[in-house]
C-alpha positions as CSV (number, residue, x, y, z in Angstrom):
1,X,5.9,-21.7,13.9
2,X,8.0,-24.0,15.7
3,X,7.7,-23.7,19.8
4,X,10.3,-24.8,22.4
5,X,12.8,-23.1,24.7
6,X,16.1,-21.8,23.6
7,X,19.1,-23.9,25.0
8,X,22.2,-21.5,25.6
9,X,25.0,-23.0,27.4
10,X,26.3,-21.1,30.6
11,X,28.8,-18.3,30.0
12,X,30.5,-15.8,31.9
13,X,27.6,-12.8,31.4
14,X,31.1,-10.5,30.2
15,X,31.8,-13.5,27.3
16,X,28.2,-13.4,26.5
17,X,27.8,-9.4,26.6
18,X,31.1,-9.3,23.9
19,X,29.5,-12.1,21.9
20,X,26.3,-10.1,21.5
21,X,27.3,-6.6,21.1
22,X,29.6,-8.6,18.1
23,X,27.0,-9.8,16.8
24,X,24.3,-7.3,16.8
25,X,27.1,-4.8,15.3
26,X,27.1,-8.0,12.3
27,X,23.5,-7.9,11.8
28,X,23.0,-4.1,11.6
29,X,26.2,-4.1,9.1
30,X,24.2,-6.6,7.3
31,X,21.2,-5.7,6.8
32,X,21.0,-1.8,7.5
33,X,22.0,-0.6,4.0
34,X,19.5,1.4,1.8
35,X,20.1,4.0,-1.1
36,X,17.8,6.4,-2.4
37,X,18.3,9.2,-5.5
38,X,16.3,11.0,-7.4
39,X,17.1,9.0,-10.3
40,X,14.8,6.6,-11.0
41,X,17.0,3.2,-9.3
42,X,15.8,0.2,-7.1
43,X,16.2,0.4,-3.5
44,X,19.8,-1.6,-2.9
45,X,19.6,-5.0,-2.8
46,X,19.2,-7.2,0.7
47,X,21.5,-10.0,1.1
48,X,21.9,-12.3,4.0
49,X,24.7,-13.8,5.9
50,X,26.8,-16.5,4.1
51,X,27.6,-19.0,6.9
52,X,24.5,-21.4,7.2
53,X,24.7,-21.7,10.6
54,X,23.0,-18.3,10.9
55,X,19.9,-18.5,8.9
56,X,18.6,-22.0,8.1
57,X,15.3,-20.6,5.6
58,X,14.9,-23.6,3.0
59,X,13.9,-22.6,-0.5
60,X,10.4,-24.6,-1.4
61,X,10.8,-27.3,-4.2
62,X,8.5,-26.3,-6.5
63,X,6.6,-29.3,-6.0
64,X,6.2,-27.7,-2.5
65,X,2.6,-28.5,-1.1
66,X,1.5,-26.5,2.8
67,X,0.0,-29.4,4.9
68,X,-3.4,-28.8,4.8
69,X,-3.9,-29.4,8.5
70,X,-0.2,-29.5,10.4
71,X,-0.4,-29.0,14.3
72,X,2.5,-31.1,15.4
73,X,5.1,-29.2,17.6
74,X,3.2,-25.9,16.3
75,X,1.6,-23.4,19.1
76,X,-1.8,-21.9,18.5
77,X,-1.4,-18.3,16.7
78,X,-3.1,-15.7,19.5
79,X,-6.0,-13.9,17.3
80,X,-6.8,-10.4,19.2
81,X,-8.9,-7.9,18.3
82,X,-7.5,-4.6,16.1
83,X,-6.2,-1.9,18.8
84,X,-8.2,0.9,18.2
85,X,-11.0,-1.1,17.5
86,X,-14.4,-1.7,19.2
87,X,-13.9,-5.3,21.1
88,X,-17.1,-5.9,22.9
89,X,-20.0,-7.3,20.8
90,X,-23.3,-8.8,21.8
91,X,-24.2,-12.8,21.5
92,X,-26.6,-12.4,18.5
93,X,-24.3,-11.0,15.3
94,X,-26.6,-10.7,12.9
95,X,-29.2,-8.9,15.0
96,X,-26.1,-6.6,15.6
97,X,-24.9,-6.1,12.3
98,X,-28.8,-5.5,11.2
99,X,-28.6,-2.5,13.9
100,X,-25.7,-1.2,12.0
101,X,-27.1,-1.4,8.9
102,X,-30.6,0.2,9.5
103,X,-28.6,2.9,11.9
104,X,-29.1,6.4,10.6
105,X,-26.6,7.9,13.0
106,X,-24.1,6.2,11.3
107,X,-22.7,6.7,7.2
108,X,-19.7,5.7,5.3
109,X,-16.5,4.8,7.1
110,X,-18.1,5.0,10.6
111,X,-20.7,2.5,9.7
112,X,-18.7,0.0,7.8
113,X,-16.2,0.1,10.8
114,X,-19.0,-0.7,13.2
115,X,-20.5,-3.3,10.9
116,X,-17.4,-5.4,10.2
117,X,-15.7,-4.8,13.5
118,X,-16.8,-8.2,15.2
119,X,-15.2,-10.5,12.2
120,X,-12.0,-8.2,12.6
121,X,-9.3,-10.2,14.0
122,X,-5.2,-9.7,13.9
123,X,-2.4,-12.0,14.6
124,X,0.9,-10.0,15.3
125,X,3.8,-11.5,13.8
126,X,6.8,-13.0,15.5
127,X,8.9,-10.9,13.1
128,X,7.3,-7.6,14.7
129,X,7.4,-8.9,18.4
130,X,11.5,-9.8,17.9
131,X,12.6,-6.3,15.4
132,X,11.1,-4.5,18.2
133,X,12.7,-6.2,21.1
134,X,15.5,-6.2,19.5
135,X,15.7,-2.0,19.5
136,X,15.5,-1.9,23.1
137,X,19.1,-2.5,24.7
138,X,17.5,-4.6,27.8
139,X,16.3,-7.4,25.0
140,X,18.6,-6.6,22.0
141,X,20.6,-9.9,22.1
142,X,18.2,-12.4,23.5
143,X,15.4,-10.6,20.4
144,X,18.7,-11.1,17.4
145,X,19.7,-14.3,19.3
146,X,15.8,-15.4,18.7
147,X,15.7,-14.3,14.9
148,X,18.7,-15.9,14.5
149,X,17.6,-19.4,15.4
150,X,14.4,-19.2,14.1
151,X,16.2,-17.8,10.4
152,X,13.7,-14.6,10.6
153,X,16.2,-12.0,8.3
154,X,16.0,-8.9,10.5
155,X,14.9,-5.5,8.4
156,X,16.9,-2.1,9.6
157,X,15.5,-0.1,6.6
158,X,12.6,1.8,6.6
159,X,9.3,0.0,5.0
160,X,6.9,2.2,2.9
161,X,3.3,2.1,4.3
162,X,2.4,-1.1,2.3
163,X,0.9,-4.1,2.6
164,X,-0.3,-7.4,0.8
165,X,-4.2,-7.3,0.2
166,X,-5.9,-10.6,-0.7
167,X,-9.3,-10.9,-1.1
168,X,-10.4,-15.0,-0.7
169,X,-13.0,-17.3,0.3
170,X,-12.4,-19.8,3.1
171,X,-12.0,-22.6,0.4
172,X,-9.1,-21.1,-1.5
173,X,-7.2,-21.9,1.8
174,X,-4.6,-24.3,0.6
175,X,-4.4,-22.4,-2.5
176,X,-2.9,-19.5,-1.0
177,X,-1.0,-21.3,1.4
178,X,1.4,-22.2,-1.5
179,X,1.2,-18.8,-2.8
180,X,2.0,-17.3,0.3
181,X,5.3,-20.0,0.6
182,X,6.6,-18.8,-2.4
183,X,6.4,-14.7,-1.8
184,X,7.7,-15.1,1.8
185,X,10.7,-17.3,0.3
186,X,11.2,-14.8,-2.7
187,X,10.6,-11.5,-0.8
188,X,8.8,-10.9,2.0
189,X,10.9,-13.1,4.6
190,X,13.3,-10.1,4.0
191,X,11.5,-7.3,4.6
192,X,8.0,-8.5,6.5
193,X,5.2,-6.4,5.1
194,X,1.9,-7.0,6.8
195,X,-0.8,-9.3,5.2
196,X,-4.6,-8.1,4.9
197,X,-7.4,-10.7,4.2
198,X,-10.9,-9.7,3.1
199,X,-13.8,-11.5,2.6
200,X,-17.5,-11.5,1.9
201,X,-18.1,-14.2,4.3
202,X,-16.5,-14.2,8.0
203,X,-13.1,-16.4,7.9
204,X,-13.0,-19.4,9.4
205,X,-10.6,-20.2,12.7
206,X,-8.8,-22.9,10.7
207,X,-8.5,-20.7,8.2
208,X,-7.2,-17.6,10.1
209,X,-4.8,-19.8,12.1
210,X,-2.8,-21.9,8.9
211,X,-2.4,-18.2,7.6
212,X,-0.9,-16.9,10.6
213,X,1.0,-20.3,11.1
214,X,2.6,-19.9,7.3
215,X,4.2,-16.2,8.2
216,X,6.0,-14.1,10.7
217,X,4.5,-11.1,9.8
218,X,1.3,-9.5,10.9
219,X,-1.9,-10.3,9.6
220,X,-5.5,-9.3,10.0
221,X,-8.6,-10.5,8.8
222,X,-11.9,-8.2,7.9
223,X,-15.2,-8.7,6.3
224,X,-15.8,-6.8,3.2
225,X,-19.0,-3.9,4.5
226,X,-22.1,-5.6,2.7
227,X,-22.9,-2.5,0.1
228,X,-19.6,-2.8,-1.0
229,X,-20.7,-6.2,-2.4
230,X,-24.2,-5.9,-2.9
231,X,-26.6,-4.7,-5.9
232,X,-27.2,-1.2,-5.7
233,X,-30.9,0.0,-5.7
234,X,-30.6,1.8,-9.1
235,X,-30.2,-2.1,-10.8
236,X,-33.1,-4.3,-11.9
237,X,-32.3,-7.8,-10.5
238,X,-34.2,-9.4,-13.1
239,X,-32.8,-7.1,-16.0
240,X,-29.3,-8.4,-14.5
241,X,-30.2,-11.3,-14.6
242,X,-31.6,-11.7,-18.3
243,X,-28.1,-9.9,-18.9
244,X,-26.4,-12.5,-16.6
245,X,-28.4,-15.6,-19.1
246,X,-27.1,-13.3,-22.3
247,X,-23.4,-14.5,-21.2
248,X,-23.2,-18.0,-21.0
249,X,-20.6,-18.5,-24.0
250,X,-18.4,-15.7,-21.9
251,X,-16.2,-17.0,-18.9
252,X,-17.9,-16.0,-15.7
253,X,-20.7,-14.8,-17.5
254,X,-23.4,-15.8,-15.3
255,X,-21.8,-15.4,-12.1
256,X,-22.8,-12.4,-10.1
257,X,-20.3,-13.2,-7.4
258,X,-17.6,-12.6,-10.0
259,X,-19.2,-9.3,-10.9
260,X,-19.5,-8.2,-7.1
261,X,-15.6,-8.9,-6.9
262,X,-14.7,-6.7,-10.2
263,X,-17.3,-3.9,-8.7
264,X,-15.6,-4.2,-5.3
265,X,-11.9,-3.8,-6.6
266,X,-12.9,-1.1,-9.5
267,X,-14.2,0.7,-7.1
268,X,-14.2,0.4,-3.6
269,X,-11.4,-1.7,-1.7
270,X,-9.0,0.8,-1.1
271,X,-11.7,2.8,1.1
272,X,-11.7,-0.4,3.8
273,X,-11.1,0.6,6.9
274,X,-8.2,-1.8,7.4
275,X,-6.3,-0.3,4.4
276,X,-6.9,3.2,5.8
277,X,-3.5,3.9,7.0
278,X,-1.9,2.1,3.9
279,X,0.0,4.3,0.9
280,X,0.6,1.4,-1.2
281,X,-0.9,-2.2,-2.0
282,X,0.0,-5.5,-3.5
283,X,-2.4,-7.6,-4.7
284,X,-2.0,-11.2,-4.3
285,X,-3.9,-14.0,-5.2
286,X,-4.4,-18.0,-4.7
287,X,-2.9,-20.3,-6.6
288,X,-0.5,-17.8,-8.4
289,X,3.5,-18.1,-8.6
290,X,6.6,-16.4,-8.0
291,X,9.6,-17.7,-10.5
292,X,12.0,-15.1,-9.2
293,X,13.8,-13.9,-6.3
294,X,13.3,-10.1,-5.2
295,X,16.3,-8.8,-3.6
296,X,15.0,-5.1,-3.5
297,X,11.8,-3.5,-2.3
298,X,8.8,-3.0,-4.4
299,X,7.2,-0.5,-2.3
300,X,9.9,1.5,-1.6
301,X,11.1,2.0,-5.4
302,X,7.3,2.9,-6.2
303,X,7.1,5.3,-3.5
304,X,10.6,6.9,-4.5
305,X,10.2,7.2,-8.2
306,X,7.0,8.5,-7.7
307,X,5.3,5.5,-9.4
308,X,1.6,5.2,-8.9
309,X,1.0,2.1,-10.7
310,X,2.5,-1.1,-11.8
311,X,2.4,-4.8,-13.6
312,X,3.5,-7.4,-14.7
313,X,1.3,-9.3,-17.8
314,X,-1.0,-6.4,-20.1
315,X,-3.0,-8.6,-22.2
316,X,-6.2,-7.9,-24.2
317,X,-9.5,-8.0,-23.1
318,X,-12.8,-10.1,-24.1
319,X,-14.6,-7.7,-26.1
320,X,-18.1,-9.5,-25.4
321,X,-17.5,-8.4,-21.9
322,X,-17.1,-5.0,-21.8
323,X,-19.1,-3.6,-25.2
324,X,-20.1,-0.3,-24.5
325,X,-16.7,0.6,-21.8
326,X,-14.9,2.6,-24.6
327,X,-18.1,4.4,-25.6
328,X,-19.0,5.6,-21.5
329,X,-15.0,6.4,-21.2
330,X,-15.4,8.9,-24.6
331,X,-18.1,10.2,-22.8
332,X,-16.5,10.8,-19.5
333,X,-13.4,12.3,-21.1
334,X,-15.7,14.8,-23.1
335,X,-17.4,15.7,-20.1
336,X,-14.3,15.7,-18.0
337,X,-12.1,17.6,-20.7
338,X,-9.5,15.3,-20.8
339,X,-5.6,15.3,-21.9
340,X,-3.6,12.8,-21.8
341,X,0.1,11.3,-23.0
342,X,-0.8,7.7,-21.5
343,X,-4.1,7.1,-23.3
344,X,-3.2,6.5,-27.1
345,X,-1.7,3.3,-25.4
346,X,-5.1,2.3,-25.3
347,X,-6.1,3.8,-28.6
348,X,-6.6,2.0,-31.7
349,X,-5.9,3.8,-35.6
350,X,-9.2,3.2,-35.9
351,X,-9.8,5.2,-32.6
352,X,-10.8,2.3,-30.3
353,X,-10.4,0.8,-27.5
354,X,-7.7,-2.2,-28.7
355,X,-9.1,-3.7,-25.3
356,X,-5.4,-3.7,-24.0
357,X,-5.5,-4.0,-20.3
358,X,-2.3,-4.0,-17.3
359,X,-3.8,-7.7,-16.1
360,X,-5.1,-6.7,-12.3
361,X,-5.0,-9.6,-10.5
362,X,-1.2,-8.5,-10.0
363,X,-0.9,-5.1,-9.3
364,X,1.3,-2.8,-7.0
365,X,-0.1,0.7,-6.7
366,X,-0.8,4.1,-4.9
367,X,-4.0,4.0,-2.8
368,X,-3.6,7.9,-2.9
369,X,-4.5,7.9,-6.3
370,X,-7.5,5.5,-6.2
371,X,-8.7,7.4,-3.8
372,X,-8.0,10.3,-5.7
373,X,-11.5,12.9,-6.7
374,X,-10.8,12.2,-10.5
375,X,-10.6,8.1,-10.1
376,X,-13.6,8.1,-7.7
377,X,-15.8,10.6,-10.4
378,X,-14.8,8.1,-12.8
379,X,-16.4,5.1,-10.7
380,X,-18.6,6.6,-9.5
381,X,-20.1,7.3,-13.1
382,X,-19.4,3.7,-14.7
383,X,-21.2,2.9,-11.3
384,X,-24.1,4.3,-12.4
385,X,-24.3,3.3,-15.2
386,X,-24.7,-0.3,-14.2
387,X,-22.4,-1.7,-16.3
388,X,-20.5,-4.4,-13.7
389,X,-23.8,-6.2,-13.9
390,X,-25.5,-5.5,-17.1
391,X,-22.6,-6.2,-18.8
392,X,-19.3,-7.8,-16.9
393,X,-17.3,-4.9,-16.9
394,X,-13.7,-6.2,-14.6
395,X,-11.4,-4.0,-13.0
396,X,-8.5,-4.5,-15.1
397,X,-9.7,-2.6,-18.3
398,X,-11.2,0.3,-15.1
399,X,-8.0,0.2,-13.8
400,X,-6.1,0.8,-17.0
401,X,-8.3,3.6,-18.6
402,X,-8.3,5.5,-15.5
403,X,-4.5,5.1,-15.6
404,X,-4.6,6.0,-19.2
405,X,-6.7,9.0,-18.3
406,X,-4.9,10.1,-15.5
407,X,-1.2,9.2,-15.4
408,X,1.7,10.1,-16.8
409,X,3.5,7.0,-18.7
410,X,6.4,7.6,-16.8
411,X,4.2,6.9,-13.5
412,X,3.6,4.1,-14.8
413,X,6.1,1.0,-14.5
414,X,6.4,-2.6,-15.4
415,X,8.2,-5.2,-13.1
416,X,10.4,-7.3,-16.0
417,X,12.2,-8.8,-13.1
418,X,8.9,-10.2,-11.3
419,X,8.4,-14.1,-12.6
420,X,4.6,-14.6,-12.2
421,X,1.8,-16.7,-13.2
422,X,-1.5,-16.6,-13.1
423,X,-4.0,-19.0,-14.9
424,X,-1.8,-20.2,-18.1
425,X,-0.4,-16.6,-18.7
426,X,3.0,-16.3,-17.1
427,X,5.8,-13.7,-17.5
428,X,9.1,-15.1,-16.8
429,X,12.0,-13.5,-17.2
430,X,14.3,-16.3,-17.6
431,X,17.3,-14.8,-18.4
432,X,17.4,-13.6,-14.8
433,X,19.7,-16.4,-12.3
434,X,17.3,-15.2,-10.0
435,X,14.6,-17.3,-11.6
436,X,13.6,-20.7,-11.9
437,X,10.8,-20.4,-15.0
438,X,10.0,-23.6,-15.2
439,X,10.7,-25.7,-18.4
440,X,7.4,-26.3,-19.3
441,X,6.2,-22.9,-19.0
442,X,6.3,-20.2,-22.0
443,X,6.1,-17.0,-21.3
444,X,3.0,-14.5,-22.5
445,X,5.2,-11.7,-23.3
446,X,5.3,-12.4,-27.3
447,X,2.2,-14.3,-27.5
448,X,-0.6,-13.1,-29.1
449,X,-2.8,-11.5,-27.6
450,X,0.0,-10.2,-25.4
451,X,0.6,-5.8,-25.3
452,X,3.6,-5.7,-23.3
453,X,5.3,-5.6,-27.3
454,X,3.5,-2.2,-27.7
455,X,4.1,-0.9,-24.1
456,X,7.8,-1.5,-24.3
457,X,7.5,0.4,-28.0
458,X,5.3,3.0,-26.7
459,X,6.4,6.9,-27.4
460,X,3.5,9.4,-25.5
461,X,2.2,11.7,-26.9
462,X,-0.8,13.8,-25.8
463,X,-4.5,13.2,-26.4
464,X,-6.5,16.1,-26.2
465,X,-10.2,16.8,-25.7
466,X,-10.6,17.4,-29.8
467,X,-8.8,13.1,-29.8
468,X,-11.8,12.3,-27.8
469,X,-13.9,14.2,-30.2
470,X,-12.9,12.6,-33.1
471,X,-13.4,8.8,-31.3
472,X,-16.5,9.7,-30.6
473,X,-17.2,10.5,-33.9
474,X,-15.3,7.3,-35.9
475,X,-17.5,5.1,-33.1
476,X,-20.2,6.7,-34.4
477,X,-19.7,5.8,-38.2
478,X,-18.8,2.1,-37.1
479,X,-21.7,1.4,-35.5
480,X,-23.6,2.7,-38.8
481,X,-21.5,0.3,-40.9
482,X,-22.7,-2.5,-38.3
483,X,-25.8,-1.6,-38.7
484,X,-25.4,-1.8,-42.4
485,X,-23.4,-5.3,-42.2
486,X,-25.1,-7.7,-39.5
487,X,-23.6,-10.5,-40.6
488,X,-19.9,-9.4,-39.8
489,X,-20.7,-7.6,-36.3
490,X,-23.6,-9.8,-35.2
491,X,-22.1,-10.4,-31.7
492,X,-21.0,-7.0,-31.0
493,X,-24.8,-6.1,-32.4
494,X,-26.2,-7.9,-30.1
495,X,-25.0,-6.4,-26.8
496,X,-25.8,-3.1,-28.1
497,X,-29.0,-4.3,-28.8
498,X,-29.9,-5.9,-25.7
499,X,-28.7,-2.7,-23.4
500,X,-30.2,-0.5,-25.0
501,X,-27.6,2.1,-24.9
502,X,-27.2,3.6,-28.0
């Protein structure tokens, strides 16, 4: 953020009134138009003014690297404490957070807000200081005069409650800087959605501040409550460990960090206090990409096409990681008495699990309905069960099988016109102008291994309590013919084996 006064030459304050009134009446001509129907449509698109002189944003090369440690002609960001939040904390933090832990007056919400409170810090966003300056008629014209020189877009629609969540360690820093280059040049320098950072480990200052420097939106930082990323007391650490040692040919098979993370977003993230007043979220994560410009809101089509969940790759999962999943989600469904037009998606012939799975680590989606009692009863019983450490259950096949048990295919939706990569799987629409795929770079979509080919073909049709039935019972008779055939199913054997569970 670039500091320094604003040089205006001297004008008669009647020529400088007409010149601002003209152009404020340009901005809000600009930038004020929105359109919502009940059909399902994206928000209309934002463009920006064509003269150069007005906005001077420079699209990244994309060879674009954030300077690890840049400080010249840059102010300090201010980091204040959350309003509404407590903001008086003793020297001793850990004796503190101790207190809070072992309190008894104190449960859920109330005591994770308490415990994380002193590592909550926000950093309000120049964006937010000028669009709301710029309402009031005694700053109006100095507040667009501001934007305009500093090329921050002004927004005069109206924002769902959304916001970016990113959970990172300290060391992923540069990482996400890039990241974060990219989605403010492709989107959110248009709109200005706040950012929330978690972590299990307080951020650092450098940290906190080359966030805030990279962004003219709000952001706050919180620490993820500690039994949100913890062992519960119904798991044997050393059983999870000899579980942990069974995985070492499996990719983050003997992390328990890794599992913590997939327990944390199955399950509980969208209970953290900072994302309490939020209706919709966007994951992000380091060292992803964004090939293509988004001229329209996200959030706002979502929210008005009554679209609860969304992505962009669905891929298959490792089998080795999640053995017994399908069998625990028959289970639940039985229980539960189930229908459902979304779950043959997820359905083999054989009446399986073909592992397909809406790839999480980019995901748009209702908080309402992960918070929802028929999501939370279905955590709550994998939970229980133990299986994000015993086994290495992730929140991408959770996710999806809850949204196969519990949404309509229609609330469903998948962004075509979103270029992203993660890892080496990338979906890139490069038949869009507004994307630069590059040449390199294939994209999943038709790859094996890939099931957007059966979403895109994908007729519902209901699954009924007597489907689950039936699964249960063709599980049944495969397991005896792995019994019968070691050889064949040796690996899949010898999860069931270990576990125990059937």
């Amino acid at each position: 953020m670039r500091t320094g006064v604003i040089k205006r030459t001297a004008l008669p304050s009647p020529v400088l009134l007409l010149i601002g009134i003209v152009y404020f009446a340009l901005m809000v001509a600009i930038y004020s138009g929105r359109v919502g129907t009940k059909r399902e449509t994206r928000p209309q698109e934002t463009s920006e003014p064509s003269d150069p002189s007005v906005f001077q944003w420079k699209r990244p090369s994309s060879d674009y690297q954030m300077p690890a440690n840049s400080t010249e002609d840059t102010e300090t960001p201010e980091l204040v404490r959350l309003e509404g939040w407590p903001t008086e904390f003793p020297a001793d933090l850990d004796t503190y957070r101790a207190g809070v832990l072992n309190s008894t007056l104190l449960s859920g919400a109330a005591k994770h807000r308490m415990e994380i409170a002193p590592w909550v810090w926000h950093h309000r966003g120049l964006a937010d200081v000028l669009e709301q300056k710029s309402l009031d008629p005694n700053t109006s014209i100095d507040a667009l005069e501001e934007m305009a020189q500093k090329g921050i877009v002004p927004y005069r629609g109206t924002r769902a409650r959304a916001a970016f969540v990113v959970l990172i360690r300290n060391r992923e820093l540069n990482d996400f800087l890039r990241t974060m280059r990219q989605l403010e040049d492709r989107f959110n320098r248009r709109y200005h959605y706040p950012y929330v950072f978690l972590n299990d480990e307080p951020f650092t200052t450098e940290f906190m501040h080359m966030v805030a420097q990279s962004t003219v939106s709000n952001v706050t930082f919180g620490l993820v409550p500690t039994d949100h990323w913890s062992m519960p007391e119904w798991i044997d650490p050393q059983k999870a460990l000899e579980a942990r040692e069974q995985m070492r040919d499996v990719i983050y098979g003997t992390s328990l960090s890794y599992r913590h993370m997939c327990r944390f977003n199955s399950g509980f993230f969208y209970h953290h206090p900072l994302l309490a007043d939020v209706e919709f979220y966007w994951r992000v994560e380091p060292n992803v990409d964004f090939y293509c410009d988004i001229p329209y809101d996200p959030f706002v089509f979502m929210r008005d096409n009554n679209k609860l969940y969304s992505f962009v790759i669905a891929l298959r999962e490792l089998e080795a990681t999640i053995p017994t999943l399908w069998d625990h989600t028959l289970e639940f469904m039985r229980a539960e008495n189930i229908s459902s037009d979304l779950m043959p998606f997820f359905v083999s012939r054989s009446g399986e699990y073909n592992l397909c799975h809406f790839w999480s680590n980019f995901e748009i989606a209702s908080l309402a309905w992960l918070r929802s009692a028929e999501y939370q009863r279905y955590f709550d019983y994998l939970d229980r069960l133990g299986g994000f450490f015993m086994e290495r259950w992730g929140d991408a096949p959770v996710h999806s099988l809850a949204a196969g048990m519990f949404l309509k295919r229609e609330q469903v939706h998948f962004f075509n016109d979103i270029g992203y990569r993660h890892e080496e799987f990338t979906h890139c629409p490069s038949s869009l102008a507004a994307c630069q795929c590059p040449k390199n770079v294939e994209t999943f979509d038709d790859s094996r291994g890939s099931c957007l080919p059966r979403w895109l073909g994908y007729e519902p049709f209901v699954w009924t309590p007597n489907d689950t039935v039936e699964a249960q019972r063709l599980a049944r008779e495969e397991r005896l013919r792995a019994s019968k055939q070691p050889m064949l199913v040796n690996e899949r054997r010898r999860w069931y084996d270990f576990f125990g569970r059937f």
